[in-house]
N, C-alpha and C positions, 0 to 999 in steps of 0.2 A: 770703319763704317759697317753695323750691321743690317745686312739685307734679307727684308722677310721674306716669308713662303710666298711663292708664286702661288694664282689661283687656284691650279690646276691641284697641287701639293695640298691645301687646304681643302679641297674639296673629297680630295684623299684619305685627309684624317678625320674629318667628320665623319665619312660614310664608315672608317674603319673604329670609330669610336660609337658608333650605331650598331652593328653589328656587334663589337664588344657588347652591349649592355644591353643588346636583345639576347646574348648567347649567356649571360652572367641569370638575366629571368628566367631564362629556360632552365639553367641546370638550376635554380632553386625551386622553380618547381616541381622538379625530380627527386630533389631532395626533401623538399617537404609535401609534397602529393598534393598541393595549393596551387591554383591560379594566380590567388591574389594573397599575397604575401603582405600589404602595404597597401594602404589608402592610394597611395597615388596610381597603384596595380590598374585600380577601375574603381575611378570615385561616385561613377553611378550605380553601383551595384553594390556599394558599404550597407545604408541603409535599409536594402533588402536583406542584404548577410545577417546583419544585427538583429534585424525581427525575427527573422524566422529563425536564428537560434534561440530568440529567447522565448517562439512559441514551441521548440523544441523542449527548452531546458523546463514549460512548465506542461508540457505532457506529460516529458519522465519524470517530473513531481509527483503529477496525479497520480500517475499507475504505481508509484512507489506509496503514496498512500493508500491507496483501493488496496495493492497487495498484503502493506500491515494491517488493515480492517476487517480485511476478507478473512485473516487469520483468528480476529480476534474473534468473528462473527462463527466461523464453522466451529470454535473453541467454544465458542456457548451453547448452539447450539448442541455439539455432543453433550456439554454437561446439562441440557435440559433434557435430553434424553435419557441421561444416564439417572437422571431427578427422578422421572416417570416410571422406572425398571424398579427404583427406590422405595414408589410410592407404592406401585402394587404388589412388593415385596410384603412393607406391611401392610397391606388388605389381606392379603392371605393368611398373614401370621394373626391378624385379627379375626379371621374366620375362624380359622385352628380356634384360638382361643374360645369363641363362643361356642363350641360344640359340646354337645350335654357328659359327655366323659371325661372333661377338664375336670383334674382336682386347682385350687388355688395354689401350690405350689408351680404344677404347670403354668397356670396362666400369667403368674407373678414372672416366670425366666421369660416366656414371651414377653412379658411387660419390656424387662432388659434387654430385648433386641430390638423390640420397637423402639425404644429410646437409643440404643444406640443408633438407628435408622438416620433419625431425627441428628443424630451429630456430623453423620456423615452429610447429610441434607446442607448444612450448616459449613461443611467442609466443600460445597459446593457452592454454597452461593460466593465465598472465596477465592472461587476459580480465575487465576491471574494467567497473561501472558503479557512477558515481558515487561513487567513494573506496571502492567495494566489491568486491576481488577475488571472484570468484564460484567460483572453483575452491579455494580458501585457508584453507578451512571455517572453524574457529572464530579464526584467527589473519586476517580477513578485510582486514587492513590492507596487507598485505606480498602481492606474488606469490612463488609454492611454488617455480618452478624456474630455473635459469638455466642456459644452455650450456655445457658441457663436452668435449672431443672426448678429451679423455684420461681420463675416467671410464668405469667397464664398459658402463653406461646413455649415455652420449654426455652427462649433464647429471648437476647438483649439488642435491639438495634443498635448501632455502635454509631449510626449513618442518619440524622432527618432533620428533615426531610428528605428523602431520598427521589432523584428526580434526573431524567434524561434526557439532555436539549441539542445533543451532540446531532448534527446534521451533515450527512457526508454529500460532498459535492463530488459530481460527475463532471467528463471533458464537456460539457456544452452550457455545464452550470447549474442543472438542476440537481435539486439535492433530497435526499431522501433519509429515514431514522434507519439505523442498526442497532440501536440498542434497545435492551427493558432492564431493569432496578430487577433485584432481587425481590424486593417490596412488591414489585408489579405482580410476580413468577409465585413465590413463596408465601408471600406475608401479606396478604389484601386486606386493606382495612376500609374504614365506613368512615363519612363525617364527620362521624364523633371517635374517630382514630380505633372502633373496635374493631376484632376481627370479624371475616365476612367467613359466611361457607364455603367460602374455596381458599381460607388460609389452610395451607399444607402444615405449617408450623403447629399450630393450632389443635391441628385437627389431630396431627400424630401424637402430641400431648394428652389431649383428651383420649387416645386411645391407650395411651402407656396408663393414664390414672386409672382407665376404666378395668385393663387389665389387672393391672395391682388391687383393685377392689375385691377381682373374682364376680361381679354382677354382670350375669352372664347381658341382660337386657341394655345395661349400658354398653357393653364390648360391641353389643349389633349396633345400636345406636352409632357409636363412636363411626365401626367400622363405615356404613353408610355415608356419614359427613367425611370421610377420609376417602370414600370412593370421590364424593364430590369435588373436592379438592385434586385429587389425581385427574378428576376427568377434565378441568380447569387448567391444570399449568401440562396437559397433554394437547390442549388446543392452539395454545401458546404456539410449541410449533411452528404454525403456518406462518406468525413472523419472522420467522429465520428462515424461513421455505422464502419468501417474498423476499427478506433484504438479500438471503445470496446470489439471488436472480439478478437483482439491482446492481449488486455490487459486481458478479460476472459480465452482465451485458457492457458495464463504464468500463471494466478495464479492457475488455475486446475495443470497445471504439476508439478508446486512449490509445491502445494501441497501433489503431490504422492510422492516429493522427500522429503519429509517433514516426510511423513508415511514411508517413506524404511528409511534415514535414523535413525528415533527414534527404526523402529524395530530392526535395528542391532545393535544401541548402547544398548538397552534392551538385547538382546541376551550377550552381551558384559561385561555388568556388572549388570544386575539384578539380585537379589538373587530369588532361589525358593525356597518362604516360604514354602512350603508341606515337600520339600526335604529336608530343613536346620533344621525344626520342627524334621522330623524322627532323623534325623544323632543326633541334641542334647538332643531326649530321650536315644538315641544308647550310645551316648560317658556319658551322665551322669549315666546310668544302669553299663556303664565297668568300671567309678569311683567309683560308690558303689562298685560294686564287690570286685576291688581290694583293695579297702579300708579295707571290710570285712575280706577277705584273708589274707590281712598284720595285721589284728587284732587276725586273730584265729590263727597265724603260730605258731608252738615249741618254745619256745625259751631256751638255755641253757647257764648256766654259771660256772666258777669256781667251785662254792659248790654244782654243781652238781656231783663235779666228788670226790669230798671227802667224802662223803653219802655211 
């Protein structure tokens, strides 16, 4: 016949089968730096964990886009800077040129720097980072222009419509433009798709023909609509002044949402080693104990009682 555990026995091994499997949570907490290792951990607390990691995982999206943007935006910016250093390189070489002691040989080699001005211009609005034309707008795979010397403009648009509908969102959703087309910058046109007075392209043309003429009154001419154009894509500018601002102030606040949320999913499921440390000297001390206890207890049987 066999005869089960006494109450007392039972009650024994439950409490020391509790303690096992409080003292089994603890050390995985330790080892994995988690409170909740497992749904059943703390099944009211799953649902928060899960949101606020995945308003976590879409903060560090955002800041991870604002910081490829921000790159590509300070990158144009300098090449519109570097456009403007460009353009009144040749104003100057266009003055030179209109001075009454040009013979037509001089003004012709001027011609050839202004034109080559124009290619480097051209070599700008191609300004890529990272497989990302930046001048290129929504077509951002391909550069806008390439050299031409027998076009009106001195180049060929490669790109058109050229147009920029790119709208970059911030952490609370608003979104704002960081780009302009090389068209916008360079190449302005009317309408009737001609050029305006602040096509840069345009204008350096007309100033490389007017040099090559040697007519000293077209070279003023030229040079004047070339200032126009330089004073045009030097105003420019302030939109890259404006979207860096934009695009610094998003990833600052992306970033504080970035720190509130990882604080609260920490609060949420991080384990306190100190605390987890104490509680599994705590529960491993009340398994020896009771260990000891269920070792030293009376025990009696049968032949005790025939003695």
């Amino acid at each position: 016949m066999i005869i089960g555990l006494s109450a007392s026995n039972q009650q024994f091994l439950a409490s020391l089968n509790l303690l096992q499997s409080n003292l089994n949570q603890a050390d995985q907490q330790l080892a994995s730096g988690l409170k909740i290792n497992q749904a059943s951990d703390a099944p009211q607390s799953i649902q928060d964990i899960f949101q606020t990691r995945a308003e976590l995982g879409q903060a560090n999206q955002t800041v991870q886009n604002l910081n490829t943007i921000q790159g590509q935006v300070q990158t144009a910016d300098s090449a519109v800077q570097s456009a403007i250093q460009l353009l009144n390189q040749a104003v100057s070489l266009g003055t030179e040129g209109a001075g009454p002691t040009m013979t037509l040989p001089q003004q012709q080699a001027l011609a050839s720097q202004v034109q080559g001005l124009e290619a480097q211009l051209v070599a700008i609005s191609a300004t890529e980072v990272g497989g990302v034309f930046v001048f290129s707008g929504d077509a951002s795979g391909s550069p806008a222009y390439q050299v031409d010397t027998s076009s009106p403009t001195g180049v060929d648009r490669l790109i058109t419509p050229q147009q920029s509908t790119l709208q970059v969102a911030g952490p609370t959703g608003v979104t704002f433009q960081v780009s302009m087309t090389a068209q916008d910058l360079f190449d302005q046109r009317d309408s009737n798709d001609s050029p305006t007075a602040n096509n840069a392209f345009a204008a350096l043309n007309k100033l490389t023909q007017a040099l090559q003429s040697g007519n000293t009154a077209n070279i003023t001419q030229a040079v004047n609509g070339l200032q126009t154009a330089a004073n045009y894509v030097n105003n420019q500018t302030g939109f890259y002044g404006t979207a860096e601002n934009n695009i610094t102030a998003a990833i600052d606040l992306a970033q504080k949402f970035q720190v509130q949320d990882q604080t609260q999913l920490s609060g949420l499921q991080d384990a306190n080693a100190a605390t987890v440390a104490v509680e599994v000297t705590q529960i491993t001390t009340a398994l020896n104990a009771a260990m000891s206890a269920q070792a030293h207890k009376p025990t009696t049987s049968l032949f005790d009682f025939l003695h």
